[in-house]
N, C-alpha and C positions, 0 to 999 in steps of 0.2 A: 602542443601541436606544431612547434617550429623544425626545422627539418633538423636531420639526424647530425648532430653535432655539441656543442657546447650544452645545453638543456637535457641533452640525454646523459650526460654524465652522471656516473651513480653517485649519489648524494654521502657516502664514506669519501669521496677525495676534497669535498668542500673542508676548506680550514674551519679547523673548531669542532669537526665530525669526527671523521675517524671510523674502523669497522664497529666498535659497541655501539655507537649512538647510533649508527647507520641501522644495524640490527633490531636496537628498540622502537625509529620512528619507524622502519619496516613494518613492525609485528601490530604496532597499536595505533597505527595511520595510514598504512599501507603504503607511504612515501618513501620512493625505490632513487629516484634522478632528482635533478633541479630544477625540472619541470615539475614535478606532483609538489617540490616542495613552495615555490612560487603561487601554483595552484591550492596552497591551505591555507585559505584566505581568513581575516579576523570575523568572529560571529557578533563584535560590539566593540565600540569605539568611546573614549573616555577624552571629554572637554578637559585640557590642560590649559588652557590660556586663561580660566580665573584661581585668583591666588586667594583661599580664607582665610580672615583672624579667626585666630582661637574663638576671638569675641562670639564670633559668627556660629560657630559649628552648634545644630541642631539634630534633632532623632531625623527630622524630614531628610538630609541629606544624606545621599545614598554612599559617595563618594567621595572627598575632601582632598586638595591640594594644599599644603602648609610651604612657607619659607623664613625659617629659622636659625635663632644658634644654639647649638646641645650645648648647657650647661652645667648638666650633673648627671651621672652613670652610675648603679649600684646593683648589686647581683643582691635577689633576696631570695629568702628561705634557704630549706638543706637541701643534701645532697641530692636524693631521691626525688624534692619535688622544686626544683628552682626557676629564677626567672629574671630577664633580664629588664631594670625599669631605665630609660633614661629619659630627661625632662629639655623639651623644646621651649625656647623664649622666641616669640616675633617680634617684629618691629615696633607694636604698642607694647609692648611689657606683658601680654598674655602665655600662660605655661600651658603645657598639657604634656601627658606620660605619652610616651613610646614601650611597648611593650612586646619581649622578644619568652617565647617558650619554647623555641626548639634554636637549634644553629645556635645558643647562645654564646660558646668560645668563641666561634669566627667571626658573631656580631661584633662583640666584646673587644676582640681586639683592633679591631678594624674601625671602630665608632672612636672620632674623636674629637674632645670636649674645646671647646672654643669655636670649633668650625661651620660655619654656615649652610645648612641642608636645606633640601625642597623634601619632603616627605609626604606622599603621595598612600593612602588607602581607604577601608572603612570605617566610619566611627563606632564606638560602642560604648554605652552609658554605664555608670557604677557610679550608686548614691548619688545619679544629676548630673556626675560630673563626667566632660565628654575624654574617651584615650583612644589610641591609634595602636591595634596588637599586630604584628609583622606588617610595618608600613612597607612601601618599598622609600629605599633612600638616596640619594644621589650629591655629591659634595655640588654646590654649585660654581668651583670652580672647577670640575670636572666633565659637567652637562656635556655631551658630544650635540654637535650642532647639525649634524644629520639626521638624528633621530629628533631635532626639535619637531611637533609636527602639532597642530591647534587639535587634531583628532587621534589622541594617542593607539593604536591597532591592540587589541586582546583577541590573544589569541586561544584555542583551545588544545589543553595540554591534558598531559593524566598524572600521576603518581609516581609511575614510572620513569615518565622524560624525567617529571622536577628533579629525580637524584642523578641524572644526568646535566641537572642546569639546564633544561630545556623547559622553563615556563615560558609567559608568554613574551618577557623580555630576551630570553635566548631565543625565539623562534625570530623574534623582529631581530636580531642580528646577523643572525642567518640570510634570511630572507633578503636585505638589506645589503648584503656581501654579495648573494648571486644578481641582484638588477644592478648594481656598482659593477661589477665585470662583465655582464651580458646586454647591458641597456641595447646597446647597440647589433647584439646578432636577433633580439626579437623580433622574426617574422608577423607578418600581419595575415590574417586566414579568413576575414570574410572579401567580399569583392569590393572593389573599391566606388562602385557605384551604389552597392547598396548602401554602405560607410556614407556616402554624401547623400543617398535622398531622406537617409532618416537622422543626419545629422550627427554620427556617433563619433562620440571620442574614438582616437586610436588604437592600436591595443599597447602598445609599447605604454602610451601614458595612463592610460589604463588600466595597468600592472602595477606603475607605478602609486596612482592614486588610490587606488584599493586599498595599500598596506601604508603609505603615508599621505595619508590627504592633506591637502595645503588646504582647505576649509571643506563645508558641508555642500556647497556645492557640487566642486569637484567629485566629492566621491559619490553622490547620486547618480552624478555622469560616471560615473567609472563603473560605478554599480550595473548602471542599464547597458551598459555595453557588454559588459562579462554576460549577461545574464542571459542578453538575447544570444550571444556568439554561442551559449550554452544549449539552448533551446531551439536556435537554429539548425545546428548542428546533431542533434537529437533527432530532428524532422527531417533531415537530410540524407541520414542514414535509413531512416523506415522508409521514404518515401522513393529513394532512389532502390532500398530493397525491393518493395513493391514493384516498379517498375521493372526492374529484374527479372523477378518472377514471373510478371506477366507477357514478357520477351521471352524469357530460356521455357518457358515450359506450357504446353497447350495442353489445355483441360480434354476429359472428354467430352464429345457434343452429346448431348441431349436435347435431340431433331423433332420431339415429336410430345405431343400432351396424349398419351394413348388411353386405352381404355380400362387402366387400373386407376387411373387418375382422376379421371372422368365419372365413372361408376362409382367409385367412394366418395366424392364431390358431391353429384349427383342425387344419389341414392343412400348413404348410408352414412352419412358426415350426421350427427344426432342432432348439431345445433347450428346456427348460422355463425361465419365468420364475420370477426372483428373488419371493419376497416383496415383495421393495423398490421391482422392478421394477411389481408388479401393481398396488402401492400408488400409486406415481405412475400409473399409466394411467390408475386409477379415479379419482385426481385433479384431471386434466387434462382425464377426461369429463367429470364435473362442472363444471368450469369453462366447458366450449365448450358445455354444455347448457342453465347457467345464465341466457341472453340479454344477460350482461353480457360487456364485454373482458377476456379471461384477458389475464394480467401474469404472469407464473412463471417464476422463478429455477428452473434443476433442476439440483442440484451432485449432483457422485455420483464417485469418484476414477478412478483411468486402469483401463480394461480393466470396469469397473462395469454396461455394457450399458447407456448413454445411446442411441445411434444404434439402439437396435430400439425403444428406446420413441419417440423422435422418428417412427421411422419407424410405429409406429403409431397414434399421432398422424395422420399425414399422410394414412394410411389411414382415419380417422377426419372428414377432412374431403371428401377424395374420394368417399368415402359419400352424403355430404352434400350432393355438387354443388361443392363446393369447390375449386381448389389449394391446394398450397402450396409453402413455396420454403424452401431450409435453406441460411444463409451460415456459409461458413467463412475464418477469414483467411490463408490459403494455397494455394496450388493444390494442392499436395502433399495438405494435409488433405481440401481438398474432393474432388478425384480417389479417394483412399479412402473418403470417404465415398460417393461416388457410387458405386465399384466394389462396396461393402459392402452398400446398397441395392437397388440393381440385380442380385445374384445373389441376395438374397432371395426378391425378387421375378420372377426370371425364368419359374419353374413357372408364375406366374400369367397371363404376360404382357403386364404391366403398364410403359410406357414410363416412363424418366424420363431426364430430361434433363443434361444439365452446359456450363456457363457459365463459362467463365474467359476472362483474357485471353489465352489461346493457339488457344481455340477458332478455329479458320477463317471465314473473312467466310460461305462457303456454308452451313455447315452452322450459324451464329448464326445469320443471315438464315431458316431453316427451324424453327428453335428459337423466334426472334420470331412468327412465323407461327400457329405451333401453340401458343404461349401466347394470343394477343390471341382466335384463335377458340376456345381453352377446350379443344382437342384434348389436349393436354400436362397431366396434372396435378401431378408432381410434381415440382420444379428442385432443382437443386442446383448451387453456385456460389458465385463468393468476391466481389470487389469489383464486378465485373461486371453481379452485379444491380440495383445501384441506376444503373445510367445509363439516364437518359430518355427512349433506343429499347426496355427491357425494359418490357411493358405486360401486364399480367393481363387476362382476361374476367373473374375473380372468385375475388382472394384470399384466403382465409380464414384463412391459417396461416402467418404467419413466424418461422423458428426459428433462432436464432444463437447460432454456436458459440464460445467461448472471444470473449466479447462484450467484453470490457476491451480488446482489440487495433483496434476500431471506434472511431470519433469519434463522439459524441452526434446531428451532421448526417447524416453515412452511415447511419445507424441509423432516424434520422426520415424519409430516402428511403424508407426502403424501406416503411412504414407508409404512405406515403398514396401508396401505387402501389393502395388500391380506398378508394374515397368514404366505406364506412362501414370504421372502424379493423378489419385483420386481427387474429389472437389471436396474443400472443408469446409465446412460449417460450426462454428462454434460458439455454443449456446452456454449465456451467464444469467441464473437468476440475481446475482450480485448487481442491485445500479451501478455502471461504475460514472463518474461525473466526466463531463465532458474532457475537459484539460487531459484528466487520467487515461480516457481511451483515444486521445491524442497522441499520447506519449508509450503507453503499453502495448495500444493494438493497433497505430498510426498506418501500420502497413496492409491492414484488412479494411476490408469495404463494411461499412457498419450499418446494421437494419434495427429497430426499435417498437418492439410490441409496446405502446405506450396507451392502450386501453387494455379493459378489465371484460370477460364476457360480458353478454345481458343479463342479466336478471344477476348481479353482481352488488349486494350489496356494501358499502362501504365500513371497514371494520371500526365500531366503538372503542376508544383507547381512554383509559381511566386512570389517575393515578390514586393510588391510597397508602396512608399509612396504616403501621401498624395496628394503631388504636381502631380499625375501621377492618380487623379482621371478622368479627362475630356477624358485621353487617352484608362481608363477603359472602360466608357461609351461606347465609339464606338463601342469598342471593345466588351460589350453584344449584342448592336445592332447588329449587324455581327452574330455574333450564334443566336440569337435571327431571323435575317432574315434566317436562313441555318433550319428554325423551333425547333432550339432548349431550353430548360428552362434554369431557371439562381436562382439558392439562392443564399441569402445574409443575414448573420448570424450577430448577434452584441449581445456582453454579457449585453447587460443591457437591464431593461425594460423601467423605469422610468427615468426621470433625474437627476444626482446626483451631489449636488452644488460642493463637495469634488475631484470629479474626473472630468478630463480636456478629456470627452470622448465623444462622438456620442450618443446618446441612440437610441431605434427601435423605436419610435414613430417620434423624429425628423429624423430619418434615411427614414421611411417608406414616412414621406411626401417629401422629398427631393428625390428621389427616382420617386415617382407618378409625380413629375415636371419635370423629366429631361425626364421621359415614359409617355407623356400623354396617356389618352384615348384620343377617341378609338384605335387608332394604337396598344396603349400595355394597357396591364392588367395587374397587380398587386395586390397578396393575402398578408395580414399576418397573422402571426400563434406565438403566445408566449402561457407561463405556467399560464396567472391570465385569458386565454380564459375561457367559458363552453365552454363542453367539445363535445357538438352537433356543436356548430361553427367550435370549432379546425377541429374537424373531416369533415364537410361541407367543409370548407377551401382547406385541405389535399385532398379530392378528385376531387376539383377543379384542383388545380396542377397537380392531375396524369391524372386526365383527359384530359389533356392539353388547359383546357380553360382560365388559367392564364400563363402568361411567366414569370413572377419574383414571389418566394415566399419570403417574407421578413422575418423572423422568427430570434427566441430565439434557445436555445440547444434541443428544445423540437424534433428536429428535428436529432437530434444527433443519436437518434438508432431508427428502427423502418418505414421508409420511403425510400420506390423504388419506384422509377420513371426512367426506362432506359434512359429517352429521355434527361434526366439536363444534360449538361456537361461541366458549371461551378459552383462552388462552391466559393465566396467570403465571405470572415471572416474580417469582419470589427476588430479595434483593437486586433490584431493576437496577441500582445503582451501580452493579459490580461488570453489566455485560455493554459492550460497546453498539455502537446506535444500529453497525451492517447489524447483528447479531440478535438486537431486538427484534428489528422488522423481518427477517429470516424466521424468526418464533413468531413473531406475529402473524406470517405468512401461513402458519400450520391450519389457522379456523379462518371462516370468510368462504368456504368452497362448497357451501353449498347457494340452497336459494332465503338461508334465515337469518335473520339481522343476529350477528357476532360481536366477541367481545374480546378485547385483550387488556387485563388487568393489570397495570403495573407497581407491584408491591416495595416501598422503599421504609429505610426506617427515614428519622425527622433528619438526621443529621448529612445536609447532601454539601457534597465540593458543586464549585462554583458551574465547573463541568459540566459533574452529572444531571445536573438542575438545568442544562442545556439542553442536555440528549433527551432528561425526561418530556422537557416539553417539547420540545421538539419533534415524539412521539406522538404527543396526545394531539398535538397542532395538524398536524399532516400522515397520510398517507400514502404518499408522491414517494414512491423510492429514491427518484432520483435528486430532489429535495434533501430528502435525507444523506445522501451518496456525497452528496458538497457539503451539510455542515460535516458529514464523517468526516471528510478531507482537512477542512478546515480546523477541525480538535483534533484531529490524530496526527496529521499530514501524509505524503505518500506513502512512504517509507514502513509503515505499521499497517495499511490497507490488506489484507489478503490477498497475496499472491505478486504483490509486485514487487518483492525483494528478491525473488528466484529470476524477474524477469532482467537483470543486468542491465534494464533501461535506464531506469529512476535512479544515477549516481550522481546527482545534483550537486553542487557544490556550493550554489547560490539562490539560483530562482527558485520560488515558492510557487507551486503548482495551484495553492491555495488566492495567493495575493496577484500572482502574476499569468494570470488566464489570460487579457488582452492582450498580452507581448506574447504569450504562445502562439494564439492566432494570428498574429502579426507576422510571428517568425516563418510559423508553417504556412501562410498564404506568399511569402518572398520565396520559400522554396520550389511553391506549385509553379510558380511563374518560371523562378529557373530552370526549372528540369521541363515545362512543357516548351521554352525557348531552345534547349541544348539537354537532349536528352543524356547525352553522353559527357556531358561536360568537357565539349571541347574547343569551345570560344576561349580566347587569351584570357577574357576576362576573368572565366573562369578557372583561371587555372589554380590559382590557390587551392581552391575544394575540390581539384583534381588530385592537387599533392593530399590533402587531407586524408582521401580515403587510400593511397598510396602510403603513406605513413602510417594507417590505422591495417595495412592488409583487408582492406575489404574490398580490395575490385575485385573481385569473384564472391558475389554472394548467394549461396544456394537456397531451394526453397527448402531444406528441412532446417534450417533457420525459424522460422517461423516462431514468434512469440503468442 
């Protein structure tokens, strides 16, 4: 972040680089200048300031510091398999091997016998006895006194640097050469009043302490300051985008609650709205009322009643004179969506449309028709929409569903299909946890369906092992006699010789043996289906003329059937906690007490024994949505590695939630003091976004 000078220099003219090495940290760290490389901070730090006797070293020790004199050196075995031992004495008279299996000649030659080393690595036991295999070693009349440091920096390396001499002692040289020549041009980038009311180290010494801490201290401080400057600066960019937005571009109004809004409310709404529900409606009025572009995130979890409030929304802009269009990333979803719409709306009759790519050339061609003259106001459709035959008379409302499965392009189609920006709505049945939608969707206004209808009961979550399958059986039979359906989910398709698991195919015939025909019926549904079977299959199930469906994740979003009210997950242990509660979401939707089974064998990781209970404990998606954060971290969450936000370097979205909110409440303050950032004080974070090219930030930016 310092201005354009000494730190932007590309990282080949640093001594010791050169263009190969510059080419490999390029390729497998993405470090281009002497800034990214500054910026590839140590992920653990190693206590050098205690010295062990040999006496000392135990299995408990992770790590071991030795200071000795090599007194004997000897290459053993043959050619093909050799190795190099040599024997350290310390100061009491204790020995212990040093052992070298690769580099052995340039060990070899360079190791020599009388001289006093500090030898520093893992220990490892053979017959009790403790050895040291590739220590690192240093003469200690050689020690350089700038890298003495009580917190030695590890850094992370790969395979590839190490044949370039780039572990993690080469990177601490490096690193070590660019603050030695630059200490002094390091700019400082937050304001200097925020720096004093929350007391933060510098950044100069900051940079410094990070990569040689002069104790534990220090580098906690160094820590918190990187970290926030990280996360400020995150929120600074969403939240100054936002306000961009909301400056460069006026929504359309929607003046009026008319009588499409009203009369479905009214008259033809089947059940009462949620609290939660009412609350986001009147949300979203205000938003389309306000003259400015709604941006609104609506998370709300599976079965929550998003699609009646989209849909009165949608109603809400038709009122108005408007369309709108609602995308979903599957055909399957958006077919129920439309299906779900469309009998709401039937009493009224009120047309809406559906667009996928199966629709028929005839009946698109009719559908383009009735959109361009304004006939059509309400679509619904998956990828389909954004191609450049689909054309509005006057969009007002675009609404997308599980928006993380879209690319940032596909999404900005669809926005400038009318001249002035439609209003977005963007609907996640994914909880995402708070910190997350601070940081992913920090720039949209965010609503939360965080109740369930009435008459909603709460889903029973079981765990069993194997040995308690014959007791499962019954136990479908039993709902299955009470007429109700039964999935049964298994992560694989095929068989795989490597994993000690069930696949769907043997699952599915074991399954059709314990349920004969005729008594039961049994469908399966996986991803290597076509896609007229799948769908054939699928409507089998909701039709209820199968009682078990056997299936893959394909089932995971996209599929209601009120009537299922078990869900079993064969190896529960193999799918992550979003992905559970996503299947678990399939039963629970009608009005009869549901079940979701979760099937593990005995032998669980510490993890899975996490997630499992985790499951059975709670129902709270969004519960779940933070321990998911917290086992996976951001970076593996669905859909936020497309988002180019989450490039973290330090802070942990998981650990460090307070200092988020921290950060992003000193931003709100600054941007509602100096919108424009153009107080002195501010000038730093004027140069920021001038260095970063984003003082022009448009709305098809949008994450």
């Amino acid at each position: 972040m310092e201005r354009k000078g000494f730190f932007d220099t590309p990282i080949e003219y640093l001594k010791g680089v050169g263009p190969s090495k510059a080419a490999v940290l390029n390729k497998e760290f993405g470090i281009l200048t002497y800034s990214d490389l500054i910026q590839h901070y140590p992920f653990r730090y190693i206590d050098r300031t205690r010295f062990y006797l040999i006496s000392e070293i135990g299995p408990e020790l992770q790590y071991i510091q030795l200071k000795g004199h090599i007194v004997d050196k000897q290459l053993i075995g043959d050619a093909r398999k050799k190795r190099l031992v040599a024997t350290l004495k310390d100061e009491r008279g204790g020995h212990l091997e040093l052992v070298w299996f690769q580099g052995i000649k340039f060990i070899d030659k360079n190791l020599q016998i009388g001289k006093e080393y500090i030898a520093f690595g893992k220990p490892h036991f053979f017959n009790s006895k403790p050895n040291l295999p590739h220590p690192e070693l240093e003469l200690v009349s050689e020690v350089r006194k700038e890298f003495q440091t009580a917190l030695q920096p590890v850094y992370s390396s790969t395979e590839k640097l190490k044949l370039f001499f780039l572990d993690s002692k080469g990177f601490m040289r490096l690193i070590y050469s660019i603050l030695q020549q630059g200490f002094s041009l390091i700019q400082e980038t937050l304001p200097y009043n925020v720096i004093s009311h929350y007391k933060l180290m510098s950044r100069k010494e900051a940079l410094v302490q990070i990569h040689f801490p002069t104790d534990s201290k220090s580098l906690q401080r160094a820590q918190l300051r990187l970290k926030f400057e990280e996360l400020f600066f995150i929120q600074l960019r969403l939240l100054f985008n936002k306000q961009i937005k909301k400056r460069l571009h006026n929504g359309s109004t929607f003046s009026i609650v008319g009588d499409l809004f009203n009369s479905f409310y009214k008259n033809h709404l089947p059940f009462e709205l949620t609290n939660a529900q009412k609350r986001v409606v009147k949300e979203i009025r205000q938003d389309t009322y306000s003259g400015l572009q709604m941006n609104r995130l609506l998370q709300g979890d599976v079965g929550s009643g998003k699609t009646v409030v989209a849909l009165m929304s949608m109603l809400l802009a038709a009122d108005n004179g408007f369309q709108s269009c609602m995308m979903a990333p599957t055909e399957i979803l958006a077919t129920q969506h439309y299906n779900s719409i469309s009998s709401l709306l039937q009493p009224m009759g009120i047309a809406v449309g559906l667009l996928t790519g199966s629709t028929r050339k005839k009946e698109r061609d009719k559908l383009h028709e009735a959109l361009k003259n304004g006939e059509l106001k309400l679509l619904v459709g998956t990828h389909a929409l954004i191609e450049d035959k689909v054309q509005f008379e006057n969009l007002g409302l675009v609404i997308i569903d599980e928006q993380h499965r879209f690319g940032v392009e596909q999404r900005a189609k669809l926005w400038r299909k009318n001249s002035n920006p439609p209003h977005i709505l963007v609907m996640t049945a994914t909880p995402i946890p708070r910190t997350l939608a601070m940081t992913l969707y920090g720039d949209l206004d965010v609503s939360v369906i965080d109740e369930l209808p009435a008459g909603r009961k709460p889903i029973s979550t079981i765990h069993k092992y194997e040995n308690n399958r014959l007791r499962l059986f019954g136990f479908l039979k039993e709902e299955i006699a009470k007429g109700r359906q039964v999935y049964i989910v298994y992560p694989l398709i095929e068989e795989s010789e490597k994993m000690d698991y069930l696949d769907l195919m043997n699952g599915f015939e074991h399954i059709s043996n314990v349920f004969p025909t005729p008594q039961y019926r049994v469908s399966i549904v996986h991803g290597k289906m076509k896609a007229a079977e799948k769908d054939m299959e699928m409507e089998r199930f909701k039709r209820g003329e199968t009682h078990i469906m056997v299936a893959t994740t394909v089932i995971e979003v996209g599929v209601n059937v009120p009537n299922a009210s078990v869900m079993v997950i064969e190896n529960a242990e193999r799918f992550g906690l979003s992905q559970l509660h996503q299947l678990r979401g399939r039963v629970g939707r009608g009005a009869e007490q549901s079940y979701c089974v979760l099937m593990t064998s005995h032998k669980l990781s510490s993890e899975a024994k996490i997630r499992i209970d985790t499951m059975v404990r709670t129902n709270d998606g969004f519960e779940i949505s933070e321990m998911d954060l917290k086992l996976r971290g951001p970076g593996d969450i669905e859909g936020t590695q497309q988002s180019g936000v989450l490039d973290l370097k330090l802070a942990d979205l998981a650990k460090d939630q307070q200092l988020l909110i921290e950060a992003r409440k000193v931003v709100e303050e600054i941007l509602t003091e100096d919108p424009s950032l153009i107080q002195e004080k501010n000038l730093n974070l004027r140069l920021y976004f001038q260095k970063k090219g984003l003082s022009e930030i448009t709305w098809e930016k949008i994450s």
